[in-house]
N, C-alpha and C positions, 0 to 999 in steps of 0.2 A: 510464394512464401519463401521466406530467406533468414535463415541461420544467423547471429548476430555475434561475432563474438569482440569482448572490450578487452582488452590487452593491455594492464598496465598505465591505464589512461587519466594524463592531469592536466589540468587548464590552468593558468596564471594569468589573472588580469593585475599585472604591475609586480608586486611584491607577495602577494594573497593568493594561494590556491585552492579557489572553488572548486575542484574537484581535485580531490588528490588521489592516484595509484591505485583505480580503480579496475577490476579484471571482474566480468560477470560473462558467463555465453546464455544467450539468451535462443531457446530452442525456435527451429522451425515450427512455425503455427502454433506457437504459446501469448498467450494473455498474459504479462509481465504489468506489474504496477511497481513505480518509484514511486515512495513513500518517505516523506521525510516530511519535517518543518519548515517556515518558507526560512531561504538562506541556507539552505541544506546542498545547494548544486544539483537538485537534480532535474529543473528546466536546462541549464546549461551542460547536462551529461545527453539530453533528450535533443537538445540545437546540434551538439559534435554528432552524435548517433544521423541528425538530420542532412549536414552540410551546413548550415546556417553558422558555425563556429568550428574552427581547426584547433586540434588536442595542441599543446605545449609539448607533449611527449605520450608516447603510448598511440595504439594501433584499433582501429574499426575495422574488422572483416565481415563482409557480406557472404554468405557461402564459401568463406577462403579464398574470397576476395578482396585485396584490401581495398579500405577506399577512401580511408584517413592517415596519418602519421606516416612520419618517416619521408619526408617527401612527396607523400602522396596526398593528392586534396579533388578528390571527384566529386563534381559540384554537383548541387541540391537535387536540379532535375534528371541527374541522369543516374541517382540511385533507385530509380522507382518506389520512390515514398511518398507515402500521403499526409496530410498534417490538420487534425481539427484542435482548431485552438479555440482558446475560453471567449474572445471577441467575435466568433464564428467568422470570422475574414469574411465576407461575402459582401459582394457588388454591389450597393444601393441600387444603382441605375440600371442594376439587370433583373430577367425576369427569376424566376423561380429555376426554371428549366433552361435558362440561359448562364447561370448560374454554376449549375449540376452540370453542363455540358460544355464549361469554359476551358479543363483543362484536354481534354479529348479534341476541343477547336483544335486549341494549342498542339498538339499531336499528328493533325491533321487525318482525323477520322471526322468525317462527313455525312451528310443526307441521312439514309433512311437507316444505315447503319447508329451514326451518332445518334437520330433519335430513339431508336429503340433501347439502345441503351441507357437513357435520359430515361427512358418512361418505365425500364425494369429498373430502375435505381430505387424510383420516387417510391411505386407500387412496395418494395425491399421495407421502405422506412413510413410508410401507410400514408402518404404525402399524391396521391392519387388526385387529379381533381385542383389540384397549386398551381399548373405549372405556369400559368399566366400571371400570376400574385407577385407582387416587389417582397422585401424582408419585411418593408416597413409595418407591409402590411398582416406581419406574422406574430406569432408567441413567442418569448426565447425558445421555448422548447422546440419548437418548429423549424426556429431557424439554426436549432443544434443538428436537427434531423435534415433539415437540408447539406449541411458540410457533411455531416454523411454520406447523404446521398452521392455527393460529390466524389469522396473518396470510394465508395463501390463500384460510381461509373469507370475512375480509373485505373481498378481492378490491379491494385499494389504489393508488391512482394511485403513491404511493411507498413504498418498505419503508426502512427507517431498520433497521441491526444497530451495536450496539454491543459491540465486543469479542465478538463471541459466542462464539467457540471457547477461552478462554480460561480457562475451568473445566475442561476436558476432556484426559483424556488422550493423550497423543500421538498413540498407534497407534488413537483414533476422530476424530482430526484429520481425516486422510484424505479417511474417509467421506465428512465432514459439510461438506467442501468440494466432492466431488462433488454433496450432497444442496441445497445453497444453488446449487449453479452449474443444478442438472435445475428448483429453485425458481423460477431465474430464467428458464430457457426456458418453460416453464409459462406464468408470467403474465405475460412481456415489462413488468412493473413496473419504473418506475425504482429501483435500489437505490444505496444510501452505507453504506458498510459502512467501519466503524472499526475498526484493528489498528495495532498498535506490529511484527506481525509481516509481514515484508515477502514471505516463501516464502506465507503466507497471501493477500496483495494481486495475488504473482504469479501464483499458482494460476488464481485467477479473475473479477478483475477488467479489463476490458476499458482502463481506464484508471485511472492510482496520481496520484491529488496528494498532494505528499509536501509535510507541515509540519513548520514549524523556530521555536518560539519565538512562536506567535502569525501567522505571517508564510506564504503559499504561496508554495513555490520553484519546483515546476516542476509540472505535470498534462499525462501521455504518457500512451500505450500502454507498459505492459510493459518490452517487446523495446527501444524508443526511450530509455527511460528507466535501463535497465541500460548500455545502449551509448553513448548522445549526454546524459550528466548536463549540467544547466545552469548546475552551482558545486560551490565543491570539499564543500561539506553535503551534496549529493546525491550524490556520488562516492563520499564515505566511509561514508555511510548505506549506501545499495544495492548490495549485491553485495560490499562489503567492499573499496572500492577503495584503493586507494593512490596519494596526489597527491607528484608528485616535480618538481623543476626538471629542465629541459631547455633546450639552445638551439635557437630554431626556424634552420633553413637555409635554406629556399622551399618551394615550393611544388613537387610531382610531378604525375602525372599520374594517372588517377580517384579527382582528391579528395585526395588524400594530401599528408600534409605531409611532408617531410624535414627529420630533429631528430636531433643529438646526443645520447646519453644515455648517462654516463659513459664520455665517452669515445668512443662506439659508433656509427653512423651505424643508422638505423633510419628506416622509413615508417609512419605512423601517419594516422587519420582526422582530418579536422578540419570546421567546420561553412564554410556557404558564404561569409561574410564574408571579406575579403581580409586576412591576417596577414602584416605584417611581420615581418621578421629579425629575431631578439633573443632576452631571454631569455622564455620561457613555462612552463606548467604541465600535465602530463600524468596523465591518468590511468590506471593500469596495474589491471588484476585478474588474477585465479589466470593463468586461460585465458589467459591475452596472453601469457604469457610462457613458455618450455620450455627445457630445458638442451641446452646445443648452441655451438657457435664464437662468444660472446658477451665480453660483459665480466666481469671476475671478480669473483665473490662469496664468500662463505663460508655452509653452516648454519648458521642458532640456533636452528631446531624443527623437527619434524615433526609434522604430525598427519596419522594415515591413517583414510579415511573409509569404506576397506570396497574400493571400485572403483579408485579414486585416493590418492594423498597429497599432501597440499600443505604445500609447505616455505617455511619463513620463511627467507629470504637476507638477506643486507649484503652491498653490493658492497663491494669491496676499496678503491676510494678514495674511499666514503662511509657507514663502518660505522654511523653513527645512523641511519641508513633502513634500513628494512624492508621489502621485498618479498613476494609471497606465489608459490608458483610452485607451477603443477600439474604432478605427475611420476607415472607410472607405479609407481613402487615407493617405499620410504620412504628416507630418505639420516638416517644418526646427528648429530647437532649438532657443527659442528669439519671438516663433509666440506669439502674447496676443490670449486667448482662454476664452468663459466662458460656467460652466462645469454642467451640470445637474444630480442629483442624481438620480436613476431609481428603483435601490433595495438595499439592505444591508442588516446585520444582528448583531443587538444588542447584542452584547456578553452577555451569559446569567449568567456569574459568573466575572465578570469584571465591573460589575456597577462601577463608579468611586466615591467616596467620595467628598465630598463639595469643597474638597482643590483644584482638579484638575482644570485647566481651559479647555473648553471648547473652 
């Protein structure tokens, strides 16, 4: 397992920098997801971290090792990294088990050694009983679980995934999130795993840096990251939030702020810095909000998800905003509703100036 730290780190291809001045350390035997949209840079923060691309400026250390920038460029195979990519890379014209066992060839580990580590890899990802099978002759999901297997045989200080569930069908989604999260108890290896899919990053990533244009916005846990965003790109990225004006009131007691919103007085989260009166920006999601002695709104949608339904609202005296509101049953478009605020979270670098209206 290997300490990861990014220092400063920017790539220029030509005039454009896909990744700009980027610093994150990423802990020994931590589950890391890069999260962004595609064109966000972060396959190409994922190729520098690999070897397969040299930073423009800014530093990769392995354990306080450097092993990018500054003159320094240690190539792909000698930083012990593994890499499952969304194409699963894999052999046509090899077997299963020839496969799983190409890069340890490569290594020159041999015989009865190599194969047993072939056959605790396969056993690791339930692929028992393959090892003679081509890809062709496999599932995606199979042959996700073979480049797996692949990087367990080579027993890697870090794993590098790109996009990997991305080829696959939904309903072997799932699985194959359970099979990377039992991957990673296994070998306690550092993993960076890349998705545009956020239910993916939350699943099973111990901690989400979410990127925006080359640039990191925030890197939390999870839980931190749905509830305390750090600007309104993360607010409206995760979890599907909705940034609305508000006037802040003061200050409550555990933590709470007291805010106006349409109208409405309401208590809501805010971070520890001290907020003045005035106007601000809040972030609201499904959950935050329920139908009840509120301000009035109107429907413009519903979508029902099976358990729940979540309604799109306009309040009554601000019909260009849209709300998202979790309700127990579905309501027709045109229903009058009025809406009660339950939680939220005062953006903590988005205070709004005098001029906004609230």
């Amino acid at each position: 397992m290997s300490a990861i730290d990014i220092r400063n780190l920017t790539k220029n291809f030509g005039s454009e920098a896909v990744v700009s001045d980027v610093s994150l350390h990423i802990r020994q035997g931590e589950f890391l997801a890069l999260l962004g949209a595609s064109g966000c840079g972060k396959t190409t923060l994922l190729r520098m971290i690999a070897g397969f691309e040299s930073p423009s400026t800014g530093r990769i250390l392995f354990d306080g090792r450097p092993v990018a920038g500054e003159g320094i460029d240690v190539p792909p195979e000698k930083r012990n990294v593994a890499i499952v990519f969304q194409s699963y890379a894999l052999w046509p014209h090899m077997s299963v088990a020839e496969n799983v066992g190409y890069p340890l060839r490569v290594r020159g580990v041999k015989g009865s050694a190599k194969a047993a580590r072939v056959a605790e890899a396969l056993a690791a990802v339930d692929l028992s009983g393959f090892e003679n099978r081509r890809p062709a002759d496999l599932s995606g999901g199979q042959r996700q679980r073979v480049a797996l297997a692949r990087c367990l045989a080579m027993e890697p200080s870090v794993v590098l995934l790109d996009e990997p569930l991305a080829n696959l069908d939904v309903h072997l989604r799932a699985s194959m999130e359970e099979t990377f999260s039992a991957f990673h108890r296994r070998t306690g290896a550092t993993m960076v795993y890349v998705t545009h899919d956020q239910s993916e990053a939350m699943a099973m990533a111990d901690r989400i840096a979410v990127m925006d244009r080359g640039r990191l916005l925030q890197a939390s846990a999870p839980a931190i990251l749905h509830a305390e965003p750090a600007n309104e790109t993360v607010a409206r990225f995760v979890g599907n939030g909705r940034v609305v004006d508000c006037t802040v009131l003061g200050r409550a007691e555990n933590g709470r702020m007291r805010v106006s919103l349409f109208g409405v007085p309401a208590l809501v989260r805010a971070g520890e810095r001290t907020v003045g009166m005035g106007a601000g920006r809040l972030c609201l999601r499904a959950e935050d909000l329920r139908l009840g002695e509120g301000f009035a709104a109107s429907v413009r949608a519903c979508r029902f998800t099976g358990a729940r339904a979540v309604l799109a609202v306009s309040p009554e005296n601000k019909p260009d905003v849209e709300l998202l509101v979790s309700n127990d049953a579905p309501l027709p478009p045109g229903t009058p509703v009025r809406v009660v605020v339950c939680d939220g979270w005062l953006m903590p670098d988005e205070i709004a100036s005098a001029e906004r209206a609230a």
